[in-house]
C-alpha atoms as an extended CHARMM CRD file, in Angstrom:
* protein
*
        76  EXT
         1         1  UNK       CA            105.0870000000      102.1030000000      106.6900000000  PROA      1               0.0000000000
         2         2  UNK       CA            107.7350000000      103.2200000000      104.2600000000  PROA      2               0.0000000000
         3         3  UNK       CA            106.1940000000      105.2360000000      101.6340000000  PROA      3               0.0000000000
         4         4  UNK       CA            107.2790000000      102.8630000000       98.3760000000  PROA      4               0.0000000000
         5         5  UNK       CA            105.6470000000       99.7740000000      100.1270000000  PROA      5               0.0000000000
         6         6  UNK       CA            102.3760000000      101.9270000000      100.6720000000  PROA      6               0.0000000000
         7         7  UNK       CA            102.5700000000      102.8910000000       97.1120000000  PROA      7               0.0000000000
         8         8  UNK       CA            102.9320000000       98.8780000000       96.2910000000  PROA      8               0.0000000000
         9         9  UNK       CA            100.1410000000       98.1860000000       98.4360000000  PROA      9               0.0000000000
        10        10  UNK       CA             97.7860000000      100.6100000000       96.8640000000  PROA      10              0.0000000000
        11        11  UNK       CA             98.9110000000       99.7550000000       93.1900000000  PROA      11              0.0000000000
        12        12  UNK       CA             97.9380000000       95.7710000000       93.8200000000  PROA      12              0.0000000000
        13        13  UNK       CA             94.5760000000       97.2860000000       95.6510000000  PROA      13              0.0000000000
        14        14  UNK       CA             93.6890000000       98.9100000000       92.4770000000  PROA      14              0.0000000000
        15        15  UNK       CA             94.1930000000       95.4370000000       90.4970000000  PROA      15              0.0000000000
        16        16  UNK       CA             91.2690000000       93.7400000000       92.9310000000  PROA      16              0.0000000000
        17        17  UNK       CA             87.8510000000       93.4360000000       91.1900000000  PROA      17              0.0000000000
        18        18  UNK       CA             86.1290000000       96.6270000000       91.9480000000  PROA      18              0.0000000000
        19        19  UNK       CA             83.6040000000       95.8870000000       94.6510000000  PROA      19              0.0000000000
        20        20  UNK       CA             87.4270000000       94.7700000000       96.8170000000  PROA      20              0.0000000000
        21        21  UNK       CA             88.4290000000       97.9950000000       95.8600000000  PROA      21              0.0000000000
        22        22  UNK       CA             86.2140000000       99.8800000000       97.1700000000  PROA      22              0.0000000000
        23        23  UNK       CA             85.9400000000       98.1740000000      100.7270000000  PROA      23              0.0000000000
        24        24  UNK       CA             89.6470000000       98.0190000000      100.7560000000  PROA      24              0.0000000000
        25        25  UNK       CA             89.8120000000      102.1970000000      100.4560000000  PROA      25              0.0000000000
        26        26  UNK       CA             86.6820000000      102.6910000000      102.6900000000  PROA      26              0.0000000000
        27        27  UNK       CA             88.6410000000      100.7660000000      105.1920000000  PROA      27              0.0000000000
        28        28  UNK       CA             91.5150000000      102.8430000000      104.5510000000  PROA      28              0.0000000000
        29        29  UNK       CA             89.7440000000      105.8770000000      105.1980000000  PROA      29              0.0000000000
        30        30  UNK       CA             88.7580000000      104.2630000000      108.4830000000  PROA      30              0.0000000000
        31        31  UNK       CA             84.9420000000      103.4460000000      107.9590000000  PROA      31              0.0000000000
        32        32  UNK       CA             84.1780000000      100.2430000000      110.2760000000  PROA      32              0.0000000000
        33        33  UNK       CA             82.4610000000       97.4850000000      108.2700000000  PROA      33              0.0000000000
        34        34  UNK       CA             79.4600000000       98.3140000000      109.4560000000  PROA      34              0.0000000000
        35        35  UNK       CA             79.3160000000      101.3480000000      107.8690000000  PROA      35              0.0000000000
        36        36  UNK       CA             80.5570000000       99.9790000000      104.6660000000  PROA      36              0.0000000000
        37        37  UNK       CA             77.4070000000       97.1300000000      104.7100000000  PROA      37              0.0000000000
        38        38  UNK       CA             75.2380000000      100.1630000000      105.4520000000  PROA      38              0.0000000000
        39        39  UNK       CA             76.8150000000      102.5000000000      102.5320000000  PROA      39              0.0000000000
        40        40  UNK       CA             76.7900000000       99.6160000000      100.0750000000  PROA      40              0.0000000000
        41        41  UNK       CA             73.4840000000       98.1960000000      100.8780000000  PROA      41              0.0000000000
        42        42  UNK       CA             75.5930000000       94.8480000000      101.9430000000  PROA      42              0.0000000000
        43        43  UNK       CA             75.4640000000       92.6890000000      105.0500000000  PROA      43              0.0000000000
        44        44  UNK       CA             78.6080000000       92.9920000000      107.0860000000  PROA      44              0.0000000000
        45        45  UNK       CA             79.1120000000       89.6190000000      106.6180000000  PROA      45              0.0000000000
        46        46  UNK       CA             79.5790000000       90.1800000000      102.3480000000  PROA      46              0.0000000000
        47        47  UNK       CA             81.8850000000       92.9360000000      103.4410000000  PROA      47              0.0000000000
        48        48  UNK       CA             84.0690000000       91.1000000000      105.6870000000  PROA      48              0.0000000000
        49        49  UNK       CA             83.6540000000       87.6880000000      103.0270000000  PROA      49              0.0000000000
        50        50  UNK       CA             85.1350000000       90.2570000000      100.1600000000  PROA      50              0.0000000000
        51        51  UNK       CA             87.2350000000       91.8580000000      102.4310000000  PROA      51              0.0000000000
        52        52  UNK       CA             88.6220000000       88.0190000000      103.2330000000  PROA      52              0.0000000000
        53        53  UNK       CA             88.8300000000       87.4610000000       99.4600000000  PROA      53              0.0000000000
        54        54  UNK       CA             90.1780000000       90.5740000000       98.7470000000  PROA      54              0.0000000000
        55        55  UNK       CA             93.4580000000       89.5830000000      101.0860000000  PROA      55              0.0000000000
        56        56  UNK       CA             93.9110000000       86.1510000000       99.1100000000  PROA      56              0.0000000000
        57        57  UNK       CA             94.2500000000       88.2460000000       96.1450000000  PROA      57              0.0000000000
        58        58  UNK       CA             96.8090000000       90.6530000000       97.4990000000  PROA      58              0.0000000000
        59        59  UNK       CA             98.7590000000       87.7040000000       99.1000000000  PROA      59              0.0000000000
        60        60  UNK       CA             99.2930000000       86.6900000000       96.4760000000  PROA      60              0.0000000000
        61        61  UNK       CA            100.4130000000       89.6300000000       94.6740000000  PROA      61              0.0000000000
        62        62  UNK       CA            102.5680000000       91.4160000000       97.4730000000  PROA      62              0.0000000000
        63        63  UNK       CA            103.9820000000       87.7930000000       98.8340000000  PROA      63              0.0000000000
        64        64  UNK       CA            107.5880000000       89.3580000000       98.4870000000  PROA      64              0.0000000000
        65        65  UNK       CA            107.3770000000       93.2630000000       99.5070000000  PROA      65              0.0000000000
        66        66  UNK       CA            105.9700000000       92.6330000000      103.1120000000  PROA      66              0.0000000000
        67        67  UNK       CA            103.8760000000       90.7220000000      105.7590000000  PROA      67              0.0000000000
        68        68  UNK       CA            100.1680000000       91.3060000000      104.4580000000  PROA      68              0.0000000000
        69        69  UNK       CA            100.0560000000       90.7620000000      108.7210000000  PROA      69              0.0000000000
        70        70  UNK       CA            101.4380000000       94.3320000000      108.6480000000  PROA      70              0.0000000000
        71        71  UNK       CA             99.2540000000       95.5480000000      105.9800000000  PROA      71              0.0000000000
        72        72  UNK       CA             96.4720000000       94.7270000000      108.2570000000  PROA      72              0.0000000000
        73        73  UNK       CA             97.1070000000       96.1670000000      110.6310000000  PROA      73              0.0000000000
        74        74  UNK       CA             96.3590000000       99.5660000000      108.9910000000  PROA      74              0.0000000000
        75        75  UNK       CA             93.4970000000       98.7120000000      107.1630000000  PROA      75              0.0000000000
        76        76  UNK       CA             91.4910000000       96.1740000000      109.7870000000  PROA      76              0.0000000000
């Protein structure tokens, strides 16, 4: 992933509400969501619903810098 579109990726991350945030990083550090629900005390099924919420945000925001279908692929 070139290294300005990962920087663009992680500045709209950091405009999610918090709770996206922080899935979105522990993803990115390569935690499974069960381990997230666990850590957070949340069902994996609220983790994957904000996860799914989450994307609809940054659609929206990085709808012109790349395929959020290639952004997923490094954070699913």
């Amino acid at each position: 992933m070139d290294v300005e579109v990962y920087k663009e990726f992680i500045a709209a991350i950091q405009t999610l509400p918090e709770e996206c945030q922080l899935i979105f990083f522990m993803k990115l550090e390569g935690k499974s969501c069960r381990k997230i629900a666990k850590e957070l005390e949340l069902t994996e099924e609220n983790v994957t619903s904000i996860q799914k919420y989450g994307w609809e945000l940054l659609q929206k925001k990085l709808s012109g810098i790349m395929s959020l279908a290639v952004l997923k692929h490094f954070i699913v």
